[in-house]
N, CA, C and O atoms as CSV, one atom per row, in Angstrom:
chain,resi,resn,atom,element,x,y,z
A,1,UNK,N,N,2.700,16.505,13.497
A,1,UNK,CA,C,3.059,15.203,12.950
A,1,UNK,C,C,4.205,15.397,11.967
A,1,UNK,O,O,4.140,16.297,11.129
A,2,UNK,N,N,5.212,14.613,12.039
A,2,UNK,CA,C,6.159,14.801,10.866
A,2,UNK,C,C,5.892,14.312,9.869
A,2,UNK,O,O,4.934,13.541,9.805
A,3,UNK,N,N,6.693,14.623,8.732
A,3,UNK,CA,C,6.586,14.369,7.774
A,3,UNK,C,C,7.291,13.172,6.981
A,3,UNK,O,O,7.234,12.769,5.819
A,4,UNK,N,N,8.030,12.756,8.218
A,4,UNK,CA,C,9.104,11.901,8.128
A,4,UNK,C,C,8.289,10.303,8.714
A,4,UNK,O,O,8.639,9.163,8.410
A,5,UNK,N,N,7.337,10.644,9.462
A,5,UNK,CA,C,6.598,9.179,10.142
A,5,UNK,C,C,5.263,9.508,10.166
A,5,UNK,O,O,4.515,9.608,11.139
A,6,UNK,N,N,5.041,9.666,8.988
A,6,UNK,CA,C,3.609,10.482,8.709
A,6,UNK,C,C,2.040,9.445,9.997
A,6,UNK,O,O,1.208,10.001,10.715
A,7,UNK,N,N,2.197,8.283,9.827
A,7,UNK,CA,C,1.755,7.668,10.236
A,7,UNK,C,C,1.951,7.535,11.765
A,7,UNK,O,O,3.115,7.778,12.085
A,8,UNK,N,N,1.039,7.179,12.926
A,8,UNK,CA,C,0.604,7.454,14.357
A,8,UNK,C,C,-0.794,6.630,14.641
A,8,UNK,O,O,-1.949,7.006,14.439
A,9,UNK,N,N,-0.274,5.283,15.218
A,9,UNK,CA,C,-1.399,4.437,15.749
A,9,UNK,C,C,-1.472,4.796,17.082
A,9,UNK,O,O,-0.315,4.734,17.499
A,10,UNK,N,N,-2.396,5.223,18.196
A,10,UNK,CA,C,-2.503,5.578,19.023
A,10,UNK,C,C,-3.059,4.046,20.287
A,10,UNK,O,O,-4.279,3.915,20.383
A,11,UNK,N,N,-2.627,3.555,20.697
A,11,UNK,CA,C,-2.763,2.555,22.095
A,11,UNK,C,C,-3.321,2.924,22.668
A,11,UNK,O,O,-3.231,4.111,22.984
A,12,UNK,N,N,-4.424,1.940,23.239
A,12,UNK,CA,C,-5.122,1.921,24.705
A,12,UNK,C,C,-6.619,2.356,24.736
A,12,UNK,O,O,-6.913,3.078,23.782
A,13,UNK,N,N,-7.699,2.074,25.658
A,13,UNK,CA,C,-8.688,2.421,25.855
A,13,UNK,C,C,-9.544,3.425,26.501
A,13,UNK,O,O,-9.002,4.041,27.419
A,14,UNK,N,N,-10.660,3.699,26.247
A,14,UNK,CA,C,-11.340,4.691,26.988
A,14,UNK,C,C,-12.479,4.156,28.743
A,14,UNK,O,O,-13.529,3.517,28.677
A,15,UNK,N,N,-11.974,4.551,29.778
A,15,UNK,CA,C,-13.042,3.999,30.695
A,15,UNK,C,C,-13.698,5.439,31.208
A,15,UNK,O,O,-13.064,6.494,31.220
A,16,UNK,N,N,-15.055,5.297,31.622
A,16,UNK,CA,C,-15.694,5.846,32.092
A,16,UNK,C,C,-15.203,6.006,33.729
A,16,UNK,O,O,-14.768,5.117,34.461
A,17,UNK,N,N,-15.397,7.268,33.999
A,17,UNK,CA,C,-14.869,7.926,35.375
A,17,UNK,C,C,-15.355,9.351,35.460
A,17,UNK,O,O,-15.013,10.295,34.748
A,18,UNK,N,N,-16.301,9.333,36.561
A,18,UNK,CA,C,-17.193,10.610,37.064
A,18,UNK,C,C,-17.968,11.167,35.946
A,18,UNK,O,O,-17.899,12.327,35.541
A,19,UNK,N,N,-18.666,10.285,35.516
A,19,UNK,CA,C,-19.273,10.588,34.285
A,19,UNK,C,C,-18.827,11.191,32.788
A,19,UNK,O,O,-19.549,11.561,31.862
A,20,UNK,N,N,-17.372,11.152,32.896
A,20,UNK,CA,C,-16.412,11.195,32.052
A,20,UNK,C,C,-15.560,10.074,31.470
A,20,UNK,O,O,-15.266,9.160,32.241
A,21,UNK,N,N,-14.944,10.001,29.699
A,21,UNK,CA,C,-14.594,9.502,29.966
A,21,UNK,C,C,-12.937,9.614,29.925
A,21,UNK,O,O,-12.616,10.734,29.528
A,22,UNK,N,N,-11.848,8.811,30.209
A,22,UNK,CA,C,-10.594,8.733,30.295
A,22,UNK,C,C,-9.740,7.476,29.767
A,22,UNK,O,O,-9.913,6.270,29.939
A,23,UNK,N,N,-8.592,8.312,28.946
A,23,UNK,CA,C,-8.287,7.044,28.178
A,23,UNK,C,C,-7.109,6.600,29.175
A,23,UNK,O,O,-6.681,7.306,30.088
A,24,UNK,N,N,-6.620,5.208,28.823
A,24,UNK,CA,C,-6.277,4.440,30.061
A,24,UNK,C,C,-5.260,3.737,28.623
A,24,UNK,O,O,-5.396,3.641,27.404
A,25,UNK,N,N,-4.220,3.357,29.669
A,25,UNK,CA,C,-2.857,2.329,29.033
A,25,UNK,C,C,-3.034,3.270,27.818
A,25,UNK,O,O,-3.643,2.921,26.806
A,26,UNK,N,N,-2.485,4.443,27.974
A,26,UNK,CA,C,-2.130,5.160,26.527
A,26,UNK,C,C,-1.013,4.949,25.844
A,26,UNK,O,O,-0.124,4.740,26.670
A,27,UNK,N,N,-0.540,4.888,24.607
A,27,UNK,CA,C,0.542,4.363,24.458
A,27,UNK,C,C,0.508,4.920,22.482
A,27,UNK,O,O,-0.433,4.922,21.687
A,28,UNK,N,N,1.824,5.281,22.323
A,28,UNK,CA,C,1.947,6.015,20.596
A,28,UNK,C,C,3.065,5.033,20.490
A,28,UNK,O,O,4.000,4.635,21.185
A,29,UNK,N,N,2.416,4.762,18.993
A,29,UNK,CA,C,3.078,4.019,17.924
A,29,UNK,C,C,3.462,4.320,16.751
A,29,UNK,O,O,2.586,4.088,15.918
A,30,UNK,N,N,4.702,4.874,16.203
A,30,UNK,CA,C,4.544,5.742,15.295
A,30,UNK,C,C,5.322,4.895,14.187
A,30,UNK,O,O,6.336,4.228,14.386
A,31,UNK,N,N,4.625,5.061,12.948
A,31,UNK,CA,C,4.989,4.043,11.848
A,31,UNK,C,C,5.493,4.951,10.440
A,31,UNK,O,O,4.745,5.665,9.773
A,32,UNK,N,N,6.928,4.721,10.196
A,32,UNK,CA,C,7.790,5.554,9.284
A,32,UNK,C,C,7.357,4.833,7.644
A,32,UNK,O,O,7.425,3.652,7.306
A,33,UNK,N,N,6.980,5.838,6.973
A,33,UNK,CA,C,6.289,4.765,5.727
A,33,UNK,C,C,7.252,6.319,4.776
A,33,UNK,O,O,7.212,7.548,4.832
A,34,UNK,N,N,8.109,5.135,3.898
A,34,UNK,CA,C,8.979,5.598,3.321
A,34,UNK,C,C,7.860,6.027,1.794
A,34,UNK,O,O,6.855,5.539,1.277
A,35,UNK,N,N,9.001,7.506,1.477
A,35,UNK,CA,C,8.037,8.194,0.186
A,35,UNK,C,C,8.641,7.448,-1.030
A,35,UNK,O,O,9.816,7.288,-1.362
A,36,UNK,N,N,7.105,6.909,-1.771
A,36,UNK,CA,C,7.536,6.181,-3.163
A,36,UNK,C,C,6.489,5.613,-3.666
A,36,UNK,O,O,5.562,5.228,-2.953
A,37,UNK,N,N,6.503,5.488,-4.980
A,37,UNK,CA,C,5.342,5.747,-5.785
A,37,UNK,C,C,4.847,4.428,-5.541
A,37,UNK,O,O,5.692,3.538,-5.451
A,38,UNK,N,N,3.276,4.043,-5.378
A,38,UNK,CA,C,2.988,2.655,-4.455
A,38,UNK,C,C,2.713,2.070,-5.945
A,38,UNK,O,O,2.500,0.911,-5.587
A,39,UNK,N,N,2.551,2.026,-7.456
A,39,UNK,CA,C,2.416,1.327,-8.589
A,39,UNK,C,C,4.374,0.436,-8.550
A,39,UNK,O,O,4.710,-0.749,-8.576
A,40,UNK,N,N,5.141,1.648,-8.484
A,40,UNK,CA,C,6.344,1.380,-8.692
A,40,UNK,C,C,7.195,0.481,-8.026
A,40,UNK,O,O,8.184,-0.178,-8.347
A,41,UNK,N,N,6.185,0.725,-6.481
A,41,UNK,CA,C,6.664,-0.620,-5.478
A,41,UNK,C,C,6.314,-1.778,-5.916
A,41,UNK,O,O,7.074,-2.745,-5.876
A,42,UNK,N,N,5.500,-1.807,-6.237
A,42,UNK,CA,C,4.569,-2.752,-6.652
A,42,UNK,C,C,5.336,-3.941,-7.582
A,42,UNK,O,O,5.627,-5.116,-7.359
A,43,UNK,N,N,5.552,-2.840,-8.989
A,43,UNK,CA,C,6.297,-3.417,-9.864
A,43,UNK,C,C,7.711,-4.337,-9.407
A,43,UNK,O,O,8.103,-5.462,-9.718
A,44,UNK,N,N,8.313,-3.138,-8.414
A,44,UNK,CA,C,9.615,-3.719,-7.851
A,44,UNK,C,C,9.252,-4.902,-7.342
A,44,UNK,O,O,9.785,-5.878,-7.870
A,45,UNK,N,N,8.339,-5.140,-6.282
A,45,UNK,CA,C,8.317,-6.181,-5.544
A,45,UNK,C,C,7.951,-8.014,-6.625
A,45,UNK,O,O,8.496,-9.110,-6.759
A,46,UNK,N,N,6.962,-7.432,-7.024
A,46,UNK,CA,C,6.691,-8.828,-8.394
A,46,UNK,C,C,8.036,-8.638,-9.004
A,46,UNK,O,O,8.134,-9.863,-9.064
A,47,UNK,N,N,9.253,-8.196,-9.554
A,47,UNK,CA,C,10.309,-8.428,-10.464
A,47,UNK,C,C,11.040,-9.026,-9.753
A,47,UNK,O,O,11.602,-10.076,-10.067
A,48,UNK,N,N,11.196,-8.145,-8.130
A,48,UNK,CA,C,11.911,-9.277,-7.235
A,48,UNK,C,C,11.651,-10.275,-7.176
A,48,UNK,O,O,12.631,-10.949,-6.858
A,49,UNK,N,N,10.612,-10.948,-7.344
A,49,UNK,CA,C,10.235,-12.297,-6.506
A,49,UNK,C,C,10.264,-13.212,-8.332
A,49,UNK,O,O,10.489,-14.413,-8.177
A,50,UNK,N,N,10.168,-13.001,-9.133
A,50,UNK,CA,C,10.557,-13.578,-10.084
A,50,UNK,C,C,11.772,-14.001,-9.632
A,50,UNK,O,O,12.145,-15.020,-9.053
A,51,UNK,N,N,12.430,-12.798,-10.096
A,51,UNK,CA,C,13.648,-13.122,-10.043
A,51,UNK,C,C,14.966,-14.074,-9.171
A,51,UNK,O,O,16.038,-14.598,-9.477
A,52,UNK,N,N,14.261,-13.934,-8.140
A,52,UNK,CA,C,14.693,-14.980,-7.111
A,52,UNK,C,C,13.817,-15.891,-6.939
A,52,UNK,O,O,14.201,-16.792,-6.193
A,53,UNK,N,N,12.501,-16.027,-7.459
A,53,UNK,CA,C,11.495,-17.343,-7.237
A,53,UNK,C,C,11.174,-17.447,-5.973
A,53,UNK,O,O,11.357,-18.541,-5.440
A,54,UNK,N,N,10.659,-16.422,-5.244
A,54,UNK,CA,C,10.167,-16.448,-4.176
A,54,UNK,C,C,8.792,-16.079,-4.124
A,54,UNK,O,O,8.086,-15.452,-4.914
A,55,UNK,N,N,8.557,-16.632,-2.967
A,55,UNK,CA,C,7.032,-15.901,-2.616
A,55,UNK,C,C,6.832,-14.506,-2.734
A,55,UNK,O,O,7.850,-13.836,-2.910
A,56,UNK,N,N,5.727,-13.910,-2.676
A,56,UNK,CA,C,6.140,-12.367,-1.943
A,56,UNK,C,C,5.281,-12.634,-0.393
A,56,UNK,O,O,4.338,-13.306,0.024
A,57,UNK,N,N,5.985,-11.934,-0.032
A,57,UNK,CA,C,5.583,-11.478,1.982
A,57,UNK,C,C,4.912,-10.651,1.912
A,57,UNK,O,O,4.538,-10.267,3.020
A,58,UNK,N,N,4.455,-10.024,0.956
A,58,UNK,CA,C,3.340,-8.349,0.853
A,58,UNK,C,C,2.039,-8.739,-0.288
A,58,UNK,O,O,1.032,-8.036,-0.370
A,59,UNK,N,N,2.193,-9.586,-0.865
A,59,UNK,CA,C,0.872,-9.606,-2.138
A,59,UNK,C,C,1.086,-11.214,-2.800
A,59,UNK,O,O,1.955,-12.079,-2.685
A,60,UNK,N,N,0.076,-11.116,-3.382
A,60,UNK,CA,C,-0.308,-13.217,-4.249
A,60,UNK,C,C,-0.155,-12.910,-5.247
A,60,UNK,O,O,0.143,-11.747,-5.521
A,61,UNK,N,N,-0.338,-14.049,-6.334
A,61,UNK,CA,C,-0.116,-14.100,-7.624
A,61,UNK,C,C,-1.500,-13.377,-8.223
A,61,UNK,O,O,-1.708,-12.941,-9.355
A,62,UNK,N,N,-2.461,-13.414,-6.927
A,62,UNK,CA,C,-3.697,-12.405,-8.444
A,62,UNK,C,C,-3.112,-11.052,-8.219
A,62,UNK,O,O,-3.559,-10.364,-9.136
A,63,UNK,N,N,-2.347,-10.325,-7.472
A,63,UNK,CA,C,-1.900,-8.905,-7.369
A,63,UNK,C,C,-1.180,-8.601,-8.611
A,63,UNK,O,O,-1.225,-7.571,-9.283
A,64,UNK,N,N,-0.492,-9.701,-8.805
A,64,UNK,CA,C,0.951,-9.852,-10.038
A,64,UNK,C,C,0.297,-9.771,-10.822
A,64,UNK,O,O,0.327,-8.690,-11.410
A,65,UNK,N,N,-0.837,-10.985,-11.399
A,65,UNK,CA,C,-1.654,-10.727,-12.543
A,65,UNK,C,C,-2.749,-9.115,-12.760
A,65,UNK,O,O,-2.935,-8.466,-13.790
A,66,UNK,N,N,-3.243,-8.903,-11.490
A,66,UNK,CA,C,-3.689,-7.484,-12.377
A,66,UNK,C,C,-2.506,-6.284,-12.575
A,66,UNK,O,O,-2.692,-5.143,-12.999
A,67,UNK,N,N,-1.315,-6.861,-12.164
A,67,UNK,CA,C,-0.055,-5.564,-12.315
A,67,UNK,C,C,-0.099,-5.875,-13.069
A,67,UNK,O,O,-0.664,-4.957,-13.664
A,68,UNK,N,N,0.150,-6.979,-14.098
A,68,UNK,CA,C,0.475,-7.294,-15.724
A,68,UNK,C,C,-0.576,-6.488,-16.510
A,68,UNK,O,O,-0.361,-5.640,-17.376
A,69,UNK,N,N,-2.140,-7.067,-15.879
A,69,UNK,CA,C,-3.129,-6.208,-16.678
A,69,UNK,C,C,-3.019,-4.905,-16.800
A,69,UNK,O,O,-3.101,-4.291,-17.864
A,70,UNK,N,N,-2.771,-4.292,-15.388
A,70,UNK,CA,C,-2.880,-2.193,-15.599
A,70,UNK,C,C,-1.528,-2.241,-16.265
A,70,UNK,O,O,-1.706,-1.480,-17.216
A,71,UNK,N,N,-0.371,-2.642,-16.341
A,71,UNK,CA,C,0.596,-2.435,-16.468
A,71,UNK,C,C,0.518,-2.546,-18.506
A,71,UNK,O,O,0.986,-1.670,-19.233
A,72,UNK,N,N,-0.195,-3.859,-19.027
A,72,UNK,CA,C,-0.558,-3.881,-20.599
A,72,UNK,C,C,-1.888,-2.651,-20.503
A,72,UNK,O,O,-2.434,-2.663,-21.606
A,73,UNK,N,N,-2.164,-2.237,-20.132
A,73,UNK,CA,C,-3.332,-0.923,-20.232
A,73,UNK,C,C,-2.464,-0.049,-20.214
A,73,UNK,O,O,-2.413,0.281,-21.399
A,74,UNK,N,N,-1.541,0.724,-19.529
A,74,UNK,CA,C,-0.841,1.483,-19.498
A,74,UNK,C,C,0.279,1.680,-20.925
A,74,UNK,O,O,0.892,2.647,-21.376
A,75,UNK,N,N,0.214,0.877,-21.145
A,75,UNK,CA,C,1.247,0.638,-22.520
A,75,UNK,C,C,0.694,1.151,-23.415
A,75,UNK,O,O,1.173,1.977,-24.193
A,76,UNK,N,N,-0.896,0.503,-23.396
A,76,UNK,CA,C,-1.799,0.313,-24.747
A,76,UNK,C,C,-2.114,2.028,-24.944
A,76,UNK,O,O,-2.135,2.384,-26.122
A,77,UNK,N,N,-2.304,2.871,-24.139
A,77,UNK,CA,C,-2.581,4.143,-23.772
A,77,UNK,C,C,-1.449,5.064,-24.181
A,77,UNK,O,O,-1.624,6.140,-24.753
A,78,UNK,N,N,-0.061,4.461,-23.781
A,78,UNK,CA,C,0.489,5.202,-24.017
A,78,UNK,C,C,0.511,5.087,-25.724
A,78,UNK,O,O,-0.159,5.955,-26.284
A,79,UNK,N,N,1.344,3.923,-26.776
A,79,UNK,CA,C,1.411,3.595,-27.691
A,79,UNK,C,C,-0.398,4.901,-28.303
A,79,UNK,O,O,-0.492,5.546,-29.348
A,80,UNK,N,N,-1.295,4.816,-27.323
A,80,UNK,CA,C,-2.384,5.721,-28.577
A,80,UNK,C,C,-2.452,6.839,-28.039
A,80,UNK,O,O,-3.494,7.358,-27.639
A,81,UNK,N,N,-1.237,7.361,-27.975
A,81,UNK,CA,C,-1.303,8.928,-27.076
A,81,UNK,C,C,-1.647,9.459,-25.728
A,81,UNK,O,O,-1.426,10.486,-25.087
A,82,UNK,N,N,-1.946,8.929,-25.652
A,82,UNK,CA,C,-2.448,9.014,-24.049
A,82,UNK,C,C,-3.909,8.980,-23.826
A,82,UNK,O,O,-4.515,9.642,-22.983
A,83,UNK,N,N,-4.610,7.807,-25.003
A,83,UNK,CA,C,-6.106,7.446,-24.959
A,83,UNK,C,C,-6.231,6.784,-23.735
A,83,UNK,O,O,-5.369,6.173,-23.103
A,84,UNK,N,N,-7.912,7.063,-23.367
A,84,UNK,CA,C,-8.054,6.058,-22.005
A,84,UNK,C,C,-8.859,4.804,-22.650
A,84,UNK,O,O,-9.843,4.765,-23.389
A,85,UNK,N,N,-7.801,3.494,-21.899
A,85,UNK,CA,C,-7.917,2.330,-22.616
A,85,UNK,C,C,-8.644,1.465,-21.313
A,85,UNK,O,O,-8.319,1.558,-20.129
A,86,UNK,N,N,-9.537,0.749,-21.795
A,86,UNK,CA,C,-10.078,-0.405,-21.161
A,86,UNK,C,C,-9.261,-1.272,-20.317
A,86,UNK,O,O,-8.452,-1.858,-21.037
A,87,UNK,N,N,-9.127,-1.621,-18.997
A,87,UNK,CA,C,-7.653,-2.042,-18.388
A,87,UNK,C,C,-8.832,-3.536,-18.019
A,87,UNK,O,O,-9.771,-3.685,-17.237
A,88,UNK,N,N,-8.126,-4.471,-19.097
A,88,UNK,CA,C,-9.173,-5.633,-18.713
A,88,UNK,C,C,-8.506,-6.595,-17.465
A,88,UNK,O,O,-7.422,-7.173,-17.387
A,89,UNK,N,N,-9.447,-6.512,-16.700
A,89,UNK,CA,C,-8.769,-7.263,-15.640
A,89,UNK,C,C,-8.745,-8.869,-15.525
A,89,UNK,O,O,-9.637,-9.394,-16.191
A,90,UNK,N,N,-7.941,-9.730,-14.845
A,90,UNK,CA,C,-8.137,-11.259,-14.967
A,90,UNK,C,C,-8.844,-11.905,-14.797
A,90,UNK,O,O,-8.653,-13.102,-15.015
């Protein structure tokens, strides 16, 4: 598997034949999932959609609101050294 399309959905079913079975309409689907930190996407994607006032096509407004929440937990943690802080959710 590369490392480049880490991801591989595999198509099609299994039928029974001579008491075996055999997969049938086989078919590979291979899905390229680019390397990047999935908090950071995250962030990107809610700043985008501010910013242009759009929907997002990937997540709702409660996704946005608990990014705000981990995102004020993360702060609060850092500001006390790197205490582990209560990340209150919405």
């Amino acid at each position: 598997m590369s490392t480049d399309a880490p991801l591989v959905i595999q198509h099609g079913h299994l039928e029974e034949q001579n008491n075996c079975w055999k997969a049938v309409d086989v078919s590979r689907e291979v899905l390229a999932i680019a390397k990047a930190e999935p908090l950071g996407q995250v962030c990107n994607e809610f700043l985008n959609c501010i910013r242009q006032n759009t929907a997002s096509q990937i997540s709702s407004g409660w996704v946005g609101a608990e990014l705000v929440g981990i995102l004020c937990a993360l702060n609060d943690s850092l500001q006390q050294g790197g205490k582990v802080v209560q990340c209150n959710h919405s």
